[in-house]
Phi, psi and omega in degrees: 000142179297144163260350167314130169289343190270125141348136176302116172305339196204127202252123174255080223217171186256048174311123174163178178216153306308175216220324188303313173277029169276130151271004150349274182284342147343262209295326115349324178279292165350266184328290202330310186283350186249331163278010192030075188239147211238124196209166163220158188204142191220128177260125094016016195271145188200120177302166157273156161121166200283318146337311174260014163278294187325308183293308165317306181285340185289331141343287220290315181292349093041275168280347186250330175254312198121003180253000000 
């Protein structure tokens, strides 16, 4: 998660299961921060199976409108 006071210019993330062993944000935060890009990364998990279909969209419409 950004430590930054500002709002993230740019929100990054990961969709999947399992999720507990990605260095996704490790290494995606890193990078960011060494380019000085005010970013943020986020995991996502969402099972397979039809609950986490329910759950993706509900995700994605989310990410594109703020609700």
């Amino acid at each position: 998660m950004n430590r930054c006071s500002r709002p993230a210019a740019l929100t990054l993330g990961l969709i999947g299961f399992p999720l507990s062993l990605s260095l996704s944000p490790r290494l995606h935060s890193a990078a960011m921060r060494a380019m000085g890009i005010n970013s943020e990364y986020n995991l996502y998990p969402i099972e397979p199976g039809e609950a986490g279909s329910r759950e993706l969209a509900r995700l994605i419409r989310y990410l594109r409108e703020g609700e």
